[in-house]
C-alpha positions in Angstrom: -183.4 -8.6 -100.2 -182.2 -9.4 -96.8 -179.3 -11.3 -95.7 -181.5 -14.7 -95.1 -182.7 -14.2 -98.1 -179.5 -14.4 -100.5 -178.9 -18.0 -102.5 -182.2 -19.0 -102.4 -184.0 -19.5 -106.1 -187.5 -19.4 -104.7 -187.1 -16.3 -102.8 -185.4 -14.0 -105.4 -186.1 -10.0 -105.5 -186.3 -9.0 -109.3 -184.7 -5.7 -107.8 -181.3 -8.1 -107.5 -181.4 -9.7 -111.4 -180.1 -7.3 -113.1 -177.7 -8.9 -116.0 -175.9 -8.3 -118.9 -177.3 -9.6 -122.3 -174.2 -10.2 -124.5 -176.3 -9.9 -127.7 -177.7 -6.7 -127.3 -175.7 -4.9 -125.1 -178.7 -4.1 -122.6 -179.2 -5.0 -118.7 -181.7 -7.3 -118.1 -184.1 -8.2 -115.4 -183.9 -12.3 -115.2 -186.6 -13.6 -113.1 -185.1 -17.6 -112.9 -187.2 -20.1 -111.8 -185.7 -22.3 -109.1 -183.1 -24.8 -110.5 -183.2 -23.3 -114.0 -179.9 -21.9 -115.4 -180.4 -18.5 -116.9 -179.8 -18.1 -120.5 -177.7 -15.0 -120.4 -174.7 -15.3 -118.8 -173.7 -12.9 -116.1 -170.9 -10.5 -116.7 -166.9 -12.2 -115.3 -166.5 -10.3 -112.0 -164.3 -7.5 -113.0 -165.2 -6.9 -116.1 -166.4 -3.5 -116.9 -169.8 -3.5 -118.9 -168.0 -1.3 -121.8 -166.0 -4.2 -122.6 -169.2 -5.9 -124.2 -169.9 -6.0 -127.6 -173.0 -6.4 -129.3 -174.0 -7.8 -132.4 -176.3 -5.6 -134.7 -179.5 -7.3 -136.1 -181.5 -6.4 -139.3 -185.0 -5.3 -138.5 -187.4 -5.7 -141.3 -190.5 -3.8 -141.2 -194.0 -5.2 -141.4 -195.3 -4.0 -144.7 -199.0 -3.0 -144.5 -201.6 -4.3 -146.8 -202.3 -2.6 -150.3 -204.9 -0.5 -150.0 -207.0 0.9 -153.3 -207.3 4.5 -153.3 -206.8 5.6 -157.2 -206.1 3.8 -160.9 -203.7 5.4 -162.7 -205.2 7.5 -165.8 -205.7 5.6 -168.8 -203.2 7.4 -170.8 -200.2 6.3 -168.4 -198.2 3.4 -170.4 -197.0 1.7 -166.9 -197.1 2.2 -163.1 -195.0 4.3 -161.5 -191.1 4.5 -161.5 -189.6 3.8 -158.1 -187.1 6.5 -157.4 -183.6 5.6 -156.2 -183.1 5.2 -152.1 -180.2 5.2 -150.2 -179.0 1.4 -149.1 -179.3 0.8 -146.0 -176.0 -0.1 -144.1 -175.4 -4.2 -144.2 -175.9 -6.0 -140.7 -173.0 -6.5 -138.3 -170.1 -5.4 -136.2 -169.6 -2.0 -136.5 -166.1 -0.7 -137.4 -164.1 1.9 -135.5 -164.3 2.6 -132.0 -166.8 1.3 -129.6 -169.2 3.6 -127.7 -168.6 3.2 -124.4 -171.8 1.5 -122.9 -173.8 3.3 -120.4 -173.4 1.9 -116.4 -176.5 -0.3 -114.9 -177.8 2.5 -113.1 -178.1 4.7 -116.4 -179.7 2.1 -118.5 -182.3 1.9 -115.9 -183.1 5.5 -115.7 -182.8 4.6 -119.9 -185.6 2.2 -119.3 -187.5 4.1 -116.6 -187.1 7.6 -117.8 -190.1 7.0 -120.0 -192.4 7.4 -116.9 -191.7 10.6 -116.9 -194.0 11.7 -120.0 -197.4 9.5 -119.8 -198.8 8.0 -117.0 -200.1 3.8 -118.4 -197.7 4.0 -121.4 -195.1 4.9 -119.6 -195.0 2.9 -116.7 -195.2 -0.3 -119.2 -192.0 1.2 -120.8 -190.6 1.2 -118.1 -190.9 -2.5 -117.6 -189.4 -3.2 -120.5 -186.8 -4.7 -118.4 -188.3 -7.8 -117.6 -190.9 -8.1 -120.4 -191.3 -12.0 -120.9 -192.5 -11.6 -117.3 -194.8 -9.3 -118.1 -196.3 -10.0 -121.5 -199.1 -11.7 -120.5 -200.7 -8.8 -117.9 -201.4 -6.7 -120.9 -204.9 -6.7 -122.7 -205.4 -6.2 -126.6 -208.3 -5.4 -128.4 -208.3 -5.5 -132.5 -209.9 -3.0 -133.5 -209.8 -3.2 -137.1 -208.8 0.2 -139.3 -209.7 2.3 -137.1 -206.0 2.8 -135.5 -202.7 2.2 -137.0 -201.1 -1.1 -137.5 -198.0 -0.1 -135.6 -195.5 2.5 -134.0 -193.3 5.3 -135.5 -190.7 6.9 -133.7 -190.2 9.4 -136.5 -193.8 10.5 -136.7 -196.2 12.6 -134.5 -198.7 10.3 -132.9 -202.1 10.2 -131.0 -202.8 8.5 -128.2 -206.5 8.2 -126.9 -206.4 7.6 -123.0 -209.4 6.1 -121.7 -210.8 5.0 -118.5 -214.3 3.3 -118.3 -216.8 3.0 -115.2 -217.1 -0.3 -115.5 -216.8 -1.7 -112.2 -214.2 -4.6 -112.6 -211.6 -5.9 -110.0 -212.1 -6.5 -106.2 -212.9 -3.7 -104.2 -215.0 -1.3 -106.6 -218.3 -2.4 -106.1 -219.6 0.6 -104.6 -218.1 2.6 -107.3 -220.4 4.0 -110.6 -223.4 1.9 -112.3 -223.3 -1.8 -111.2 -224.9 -2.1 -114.5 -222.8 0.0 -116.4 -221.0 -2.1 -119.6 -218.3 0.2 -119.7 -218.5 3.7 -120.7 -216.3 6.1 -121.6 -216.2 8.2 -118.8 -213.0 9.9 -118.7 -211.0 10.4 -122.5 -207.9 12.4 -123.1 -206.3 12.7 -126.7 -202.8 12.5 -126.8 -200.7 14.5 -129.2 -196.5 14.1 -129.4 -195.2 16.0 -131.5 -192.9 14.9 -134.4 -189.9 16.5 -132.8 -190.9 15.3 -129.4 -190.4 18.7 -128.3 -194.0 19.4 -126.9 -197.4 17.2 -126.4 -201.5 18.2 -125.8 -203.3 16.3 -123.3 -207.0 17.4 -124.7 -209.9 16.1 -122.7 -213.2 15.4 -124.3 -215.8 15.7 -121.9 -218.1 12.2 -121.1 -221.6 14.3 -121.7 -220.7 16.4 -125.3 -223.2 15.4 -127.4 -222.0 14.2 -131.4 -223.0 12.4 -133.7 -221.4 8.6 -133.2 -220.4 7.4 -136.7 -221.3 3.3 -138.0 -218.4 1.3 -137.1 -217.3 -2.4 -137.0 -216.4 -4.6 -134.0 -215.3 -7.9 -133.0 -217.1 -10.0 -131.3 -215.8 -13.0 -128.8 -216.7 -15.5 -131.6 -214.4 -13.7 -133.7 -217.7 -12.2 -135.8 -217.6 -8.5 -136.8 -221.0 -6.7 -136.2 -221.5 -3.8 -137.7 -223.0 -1.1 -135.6 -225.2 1.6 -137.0 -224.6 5.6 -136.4 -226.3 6.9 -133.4 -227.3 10.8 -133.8 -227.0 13.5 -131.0 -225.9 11.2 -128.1 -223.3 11.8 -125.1 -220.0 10.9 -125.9 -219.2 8.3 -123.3 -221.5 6.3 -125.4 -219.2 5.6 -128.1 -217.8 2.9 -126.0 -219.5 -0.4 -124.3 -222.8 0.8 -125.8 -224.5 -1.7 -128.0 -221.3 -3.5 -127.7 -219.1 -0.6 -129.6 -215.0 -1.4 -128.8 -212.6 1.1 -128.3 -212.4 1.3 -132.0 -215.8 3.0 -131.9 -214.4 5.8 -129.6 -211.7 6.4 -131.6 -213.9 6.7 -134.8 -215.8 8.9 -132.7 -212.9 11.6 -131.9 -212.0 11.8 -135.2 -215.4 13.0 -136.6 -215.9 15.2 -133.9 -212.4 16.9 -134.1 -211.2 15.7 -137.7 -208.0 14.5 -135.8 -207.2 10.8 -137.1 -206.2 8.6 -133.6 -203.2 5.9 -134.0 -203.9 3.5 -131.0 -205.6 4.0 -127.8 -204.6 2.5 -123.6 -207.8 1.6 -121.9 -208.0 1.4 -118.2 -210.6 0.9 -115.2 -211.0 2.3 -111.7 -208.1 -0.2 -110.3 -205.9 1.9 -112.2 -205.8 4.7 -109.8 -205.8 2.8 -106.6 -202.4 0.6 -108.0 -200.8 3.1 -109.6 -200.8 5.7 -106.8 -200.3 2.8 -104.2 -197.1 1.7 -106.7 -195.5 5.0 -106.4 -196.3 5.5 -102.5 -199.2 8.1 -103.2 -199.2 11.3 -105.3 -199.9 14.5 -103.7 -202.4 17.1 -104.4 -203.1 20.4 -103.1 -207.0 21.7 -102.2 -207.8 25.6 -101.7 -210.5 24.2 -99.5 -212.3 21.6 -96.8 -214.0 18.7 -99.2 -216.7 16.2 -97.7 -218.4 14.7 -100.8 -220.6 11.9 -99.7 -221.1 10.3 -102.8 -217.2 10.0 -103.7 -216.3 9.8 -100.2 -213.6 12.2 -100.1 -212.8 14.1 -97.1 -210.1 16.2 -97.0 -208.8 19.8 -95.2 -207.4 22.1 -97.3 -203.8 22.3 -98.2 -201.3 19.8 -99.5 -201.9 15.7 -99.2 -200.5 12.4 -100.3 -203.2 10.3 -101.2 -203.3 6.8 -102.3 -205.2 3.8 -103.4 -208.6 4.5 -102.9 -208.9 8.3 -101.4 -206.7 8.9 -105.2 -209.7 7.0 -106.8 -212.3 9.3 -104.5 -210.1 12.4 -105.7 -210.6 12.2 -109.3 -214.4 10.6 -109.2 -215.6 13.7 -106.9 -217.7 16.2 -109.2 -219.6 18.1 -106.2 -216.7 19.8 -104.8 -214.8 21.9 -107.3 -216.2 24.8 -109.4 -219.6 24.6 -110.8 -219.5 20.7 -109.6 -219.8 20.0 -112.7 -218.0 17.4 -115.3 -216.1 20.0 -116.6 -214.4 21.2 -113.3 -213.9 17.7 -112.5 -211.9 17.0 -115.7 -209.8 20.1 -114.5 -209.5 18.1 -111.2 -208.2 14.9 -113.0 -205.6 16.8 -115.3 -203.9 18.0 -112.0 -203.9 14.8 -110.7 -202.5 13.2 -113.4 -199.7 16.3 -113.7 -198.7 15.4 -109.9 -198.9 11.6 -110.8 -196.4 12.0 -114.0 -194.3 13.9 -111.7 -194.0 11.4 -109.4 -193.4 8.7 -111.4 -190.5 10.4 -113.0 -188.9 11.3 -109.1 -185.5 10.4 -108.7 -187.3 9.1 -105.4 -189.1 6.5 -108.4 -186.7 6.0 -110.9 -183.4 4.8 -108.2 -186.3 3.0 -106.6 -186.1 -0.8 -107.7 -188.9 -2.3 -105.7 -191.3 0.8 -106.9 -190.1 0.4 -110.0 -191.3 -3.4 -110.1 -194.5 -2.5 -108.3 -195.3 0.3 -110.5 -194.2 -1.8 -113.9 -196.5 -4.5 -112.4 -199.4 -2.4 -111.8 -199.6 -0.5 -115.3 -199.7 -3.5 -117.3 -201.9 -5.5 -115.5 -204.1 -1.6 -115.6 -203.9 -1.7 -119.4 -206.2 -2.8 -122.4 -204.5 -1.8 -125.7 -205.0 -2.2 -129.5 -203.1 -4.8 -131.2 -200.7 -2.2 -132.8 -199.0 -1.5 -129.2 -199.6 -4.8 -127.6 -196.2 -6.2 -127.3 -194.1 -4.3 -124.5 -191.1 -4.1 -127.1 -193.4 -1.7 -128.4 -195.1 0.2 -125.2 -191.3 0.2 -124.7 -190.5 2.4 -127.5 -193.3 4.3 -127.4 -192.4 5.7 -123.6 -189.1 6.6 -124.2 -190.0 8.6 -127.1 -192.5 10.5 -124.3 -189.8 10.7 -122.4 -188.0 13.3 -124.5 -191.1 15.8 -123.9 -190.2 17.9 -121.4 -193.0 18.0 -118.6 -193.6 22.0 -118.8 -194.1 21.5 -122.5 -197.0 19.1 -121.8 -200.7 20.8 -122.0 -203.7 20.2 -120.6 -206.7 21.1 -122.0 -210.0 20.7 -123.0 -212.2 20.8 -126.1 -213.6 24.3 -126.1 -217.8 23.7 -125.2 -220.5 25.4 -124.7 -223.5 24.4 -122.9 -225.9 22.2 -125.6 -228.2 25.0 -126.4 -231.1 22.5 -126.9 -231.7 21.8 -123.2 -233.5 23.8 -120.6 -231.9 22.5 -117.6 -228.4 21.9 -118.8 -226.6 19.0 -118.4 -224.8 18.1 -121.5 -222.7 20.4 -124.3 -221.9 21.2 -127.4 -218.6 21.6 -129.3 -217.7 25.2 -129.2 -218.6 26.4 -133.1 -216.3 29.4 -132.7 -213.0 28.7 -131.1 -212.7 24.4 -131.5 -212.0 24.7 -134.8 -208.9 26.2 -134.3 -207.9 24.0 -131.2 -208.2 21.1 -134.0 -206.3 22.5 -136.4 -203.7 23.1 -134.1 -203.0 19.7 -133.2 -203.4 18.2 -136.6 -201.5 20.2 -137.3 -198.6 19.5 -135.2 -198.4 23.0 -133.1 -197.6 23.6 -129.9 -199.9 25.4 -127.3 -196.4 26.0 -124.8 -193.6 28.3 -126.1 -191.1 26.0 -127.3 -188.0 26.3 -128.4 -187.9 25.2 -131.9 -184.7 23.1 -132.8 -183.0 25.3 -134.6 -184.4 28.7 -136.4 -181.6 28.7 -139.5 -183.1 25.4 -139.8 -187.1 26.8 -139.7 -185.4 30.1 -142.4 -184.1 27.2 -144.7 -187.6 25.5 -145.0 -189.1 28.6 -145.5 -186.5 30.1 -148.0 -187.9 27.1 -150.4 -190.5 29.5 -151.5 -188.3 32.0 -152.1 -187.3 32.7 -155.9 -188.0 33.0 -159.4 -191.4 31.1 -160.4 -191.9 29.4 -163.8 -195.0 29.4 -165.8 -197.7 27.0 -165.4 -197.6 25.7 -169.0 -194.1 24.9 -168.2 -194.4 22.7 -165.0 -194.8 19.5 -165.9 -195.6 17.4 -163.0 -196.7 13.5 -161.6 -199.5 13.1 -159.2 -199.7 10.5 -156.9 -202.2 9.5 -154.2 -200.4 8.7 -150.8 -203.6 8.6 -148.8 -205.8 11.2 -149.5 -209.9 10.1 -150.6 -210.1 8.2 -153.7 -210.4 9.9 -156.6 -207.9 12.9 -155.4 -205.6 12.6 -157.9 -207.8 12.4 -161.1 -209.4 15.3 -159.1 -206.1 17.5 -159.2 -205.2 16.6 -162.7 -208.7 18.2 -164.0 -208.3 21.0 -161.8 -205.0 21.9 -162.7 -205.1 21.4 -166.6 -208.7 22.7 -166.8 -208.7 25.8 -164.6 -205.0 26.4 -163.8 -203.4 25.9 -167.3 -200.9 22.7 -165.8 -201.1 21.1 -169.2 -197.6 18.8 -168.7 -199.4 17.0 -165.7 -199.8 13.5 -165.4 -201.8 11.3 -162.4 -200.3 7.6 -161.7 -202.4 6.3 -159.4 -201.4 5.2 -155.8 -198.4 6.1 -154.5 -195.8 3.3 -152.8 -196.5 4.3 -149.5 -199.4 6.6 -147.4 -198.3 9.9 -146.3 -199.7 11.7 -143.6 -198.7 14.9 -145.6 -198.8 16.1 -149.0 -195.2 16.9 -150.5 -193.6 18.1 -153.5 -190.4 16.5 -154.2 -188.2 18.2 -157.2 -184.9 18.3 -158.3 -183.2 21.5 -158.0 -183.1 22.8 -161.7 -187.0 22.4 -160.8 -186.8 25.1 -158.2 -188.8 27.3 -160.1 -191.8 25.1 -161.5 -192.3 23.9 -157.9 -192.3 27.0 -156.5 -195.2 28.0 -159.1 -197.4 24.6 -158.4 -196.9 25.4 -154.8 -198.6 28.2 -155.4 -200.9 27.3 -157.3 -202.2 24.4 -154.7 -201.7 26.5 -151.5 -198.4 24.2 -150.5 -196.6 25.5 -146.9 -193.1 25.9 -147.6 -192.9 22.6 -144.9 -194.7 20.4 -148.4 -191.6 21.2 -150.7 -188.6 18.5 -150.7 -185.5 19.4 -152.5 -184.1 15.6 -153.9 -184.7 14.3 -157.6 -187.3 14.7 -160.0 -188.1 11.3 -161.9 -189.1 10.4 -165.3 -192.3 10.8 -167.1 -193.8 8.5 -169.7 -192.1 10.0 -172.5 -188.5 10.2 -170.5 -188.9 14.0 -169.2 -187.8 15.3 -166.1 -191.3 15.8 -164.2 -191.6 17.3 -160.4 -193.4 14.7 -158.2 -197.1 15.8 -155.8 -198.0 13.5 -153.8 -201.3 14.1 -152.3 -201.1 12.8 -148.5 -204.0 12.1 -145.8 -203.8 16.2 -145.2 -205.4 17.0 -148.3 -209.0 19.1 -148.7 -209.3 19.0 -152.3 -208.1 20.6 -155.4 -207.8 24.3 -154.8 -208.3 24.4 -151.1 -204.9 25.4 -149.7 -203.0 23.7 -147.4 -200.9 26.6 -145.8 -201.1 25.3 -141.8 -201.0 27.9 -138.9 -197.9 28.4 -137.2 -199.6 29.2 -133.5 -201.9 27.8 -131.6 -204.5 30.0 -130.3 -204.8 30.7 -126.6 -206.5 28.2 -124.2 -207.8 27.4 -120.8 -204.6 25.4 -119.9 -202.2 24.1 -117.2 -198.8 22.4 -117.8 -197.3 19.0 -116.4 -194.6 20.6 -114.2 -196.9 23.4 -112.3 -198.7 22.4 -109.0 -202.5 23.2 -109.2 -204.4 24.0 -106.0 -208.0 22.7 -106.8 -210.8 24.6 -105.9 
């Protein structure tokens, strides 16, 4: 802010309101209208920011809605014992020494540094820093159970990216079908890993054909319609067609790929021409001249910074790359996006307050979320969990096709039937397609030493069965299957388990060791599924080992021993520069 500038309430850069929140320790941005007096006082001149103390909250977590899976068997007295947990510490001041607090430039690159691992997402991190100012720009769409109710920093999540050609906002009416209701034209599937040491950017191409399943959505009136299936249509119908949300989409992906999708960020062809404009362009490379005519891009080869609306040309042209085709053009857009993410997370970016504002501006008016990631709090805490990803450990890739076999001239495809499978797996999974390093290999030899031992008889493991989230019925399945064909007489099912589980687990006590090791076998359990802790008691008071079958589980019998590798794909990472061609 200039010097003319300085005093005046009406007139007042957001890049100069930074401030000190006494109760939690954070700097703020405090946009103040004129006249108002801020309610967070500013730090006494002099006094370091260390000197702050903070004031810890309780958080209580939402609990979800019971959902029925499984009764308990009808020879089970009572419902199931809750086994002991550790308290959790009591609110309040922290004893001992305090943690010296991290300067105001830190905490922004805190804030910021979430930039650096999603494009949308983590731009709306970081604006965390102002988000009463921001809360309204953000769209939210309900879209019933086909997402997650909320966020999980401990957990792996998916992410479905994905931008529509519907033709909203000034300047794009010469851009795709003036008729279009929104299509999904461009999708990527996000994957973070659980240790946030890798992610996989997978694009599903706009003309694969599947089958798009029945699935529920609002409407204005706050009606649900039900929509019927569709058979052997293009992909990018799953959305806007016969007025199918986002919701739809994500149904979609996950009975395409088997992959189960936790929330999705939505955004339109303003996206591009913002975001790029925010960050003062993002630059590409081209092994050649380009003069498309129909996306209007024209551009020598070598390196450029492009902007606004020659970025939104860039990633729209299909008849200048490869076999101008979609699926060059998808290879196109993942470079672009790789040079974007790199830009936003630019020292040039993140010590850049007025970008900073512009680009936090611009992502959250881009945005339409679900309801589980609506609040910036939580877009907040989902970037800087990106953040951690390092950008060479970030793939791009896309789902493994082959032209649709049905057509004469082609001009759609088909899921590959040979090598997708395995691209699937490997994200649900949870493995990475980069060479990571893993966090610790004693760690990864103590996991798999679990196995390791003595085994006891199966007449002698006597065990509970719970379902955590697997179909309905699971559990009773189990119980036949082991007592009828595996000879796991002392076995027990008791219904519905406290909470879902995204895996299946075997949790024993370690004078157990040897009867888990046996039903482990037995089911096909990866070393990963066995949790050394404490057994619990049975209905007649005996020490039983506890399965509880999680969203991961095929059925009784069919193992659940994951690969440890991803197989080899056409790829490209965030941190490598592309030429397109």
């Amino acid at each position: 802010m200039d010097a003319q500038g300085r005093g005046r309430a009406d007139n007042i850069d957001p890049a100069d309101q930074w401030v000190l929140n006494p109760n939690t320790g954070e700097y703020e941005l405090r946009l103040t209208p004129s006249g108002a007096q801020s309610g967070v006082p500013r730090p006494r001149r002099g006094t370091p920011p260390t000197q702050a103390r903070t004031r810890t909250a309780p958080v209580r977590d939402r609990e979800a809605p019971a959902r029925d899976r499984e009764a308990p068997g009808t020879d089970v007295p009572g419902p199931r014992r809750r086994r002991g947990e550790p308290a959790e510490p009591l609110p309040g001041r922290r004893r001992g020494r305090t943690k010296p607090k991290k300067s105001k430039a830190k905490k922004v690159l805190l804030w910021t540094g979430g930039t650096m691992a999603f494009v949308l997402i983590a731009a709306s991190g970081a604006a965390y820093a102002y988000l009463k100012h921001l809360e309204g720009n953000v769209q939210a769409t309900d879209i019933g159970s086909s997402g997650a109710d909320g966020f999980s920093k401990d957990e792996a999540f998916n992410l479905l990216i994905i931008g529509t050609d519907k033709r909203t906002g000034k300047g794009n009416e010469g851009y795709g079908d003036k008729n279009s209701v929104g299509h999904a034209d461009t999708n990527i599937l996000l994957h973070v890993s659980k240790d946030r040491t890798n992610a996989t950017a997978m694009s599903i191409p706009r003309d694969l054909i599947v089958d798009i399943p029945e699935c529920k959505t609002k409407m204005p009136d706050g009606t649900e319609k039900i929509i019927p299936p569709s058979q052997r249509v293009r992909f990018n119908t799953s959305l806007g067609q016969e007025e199918r949300n986002p919701g739809c989409t994500m149904d979609t992906v996950k009975a395409v790929t088997g992959i189960s999708v936790d929330h999705f960020a939505m955004v339109d062809f303003n996206a591009v021409k913002t975001l790029t404009s925010a960050v003062g362009g993002v630059d590409v490379c081209l092994a050649k001249d380009v003069d498309d005519p129909d996306s209007h891009l024209k551009l020598s080869a070598g390196k450029h910074t492009i902007e606004g609306e020659q970025a939104l040309a860039f990633v729209r042209t299909r008849h200048s790359f490869g076999n101008q085709g979609d699926l060059d053009r998808i290879k196109v857009q993942q470079q672009f996006m790789a040079s974007l993410m790199r830009k936003m997370s630019s020292g040039d970016t993140l010590t850049n307050p007025k970008k900073l504002i512009d680009l936090a501006e611009a992502a959250t008016k881009a945005l339409t979320v679900d309801t589980g990631i609506a609040k910036v709090g939580t877009l907040k805490d989902m970037a800087l969990e990106l953040k951690k990803v390092p950008p060479k450990n970030i793939t791009f890739t896309t789902v493994p096709v082959i032209d649709n076999p049905a057509e004469t001239v082609h001009a759609t495809v088909v899921v590959n039937p040979t090598t997708a499978q395995p691209v699937f797996d490997a994200i649900k999974n949870d493995v990475s397609f980069t060479a990571v390093k893993q966090k610790a290999k004693k760690e990864k030899a103590e996991v798999a030493a679990r196995l390791k031992g003595s085994r006891s008889s199966a007449a002698d493991v006597r065990v509970d069965i719970y379902n955590g989230g697997a179909k309905a019925g699971s559990a009773q399945e189990t119980l036949n299957w082991l007592q009828n064909t595996e000879g796991v007489l002392k076995s027990s099912q008791l219904g519905n388990a406290d909470e879902t589980t995204a895996k299946t687990t075997l949790e024993y006590s370690p004078d157990q060791a040897d009867q888990a090791r046996k039903l482990a076998d037995l089911m096909g359990l990866p070393a990963s599924a066995m949790k050394p802790g404490k057994s619990e008691k049975n209905a007649q008071g005996l020490p039983a080992i506890v399965l509880t079958l999680g969203k991961d589980f095929k059925g009784a019998g069919v193992p659940l021993t994951a690969a440890t590798k991803a197989p080899a794909v056409d790829k490209s990472t965030a941190d490598k520069t592309v030429c397109a061609k």
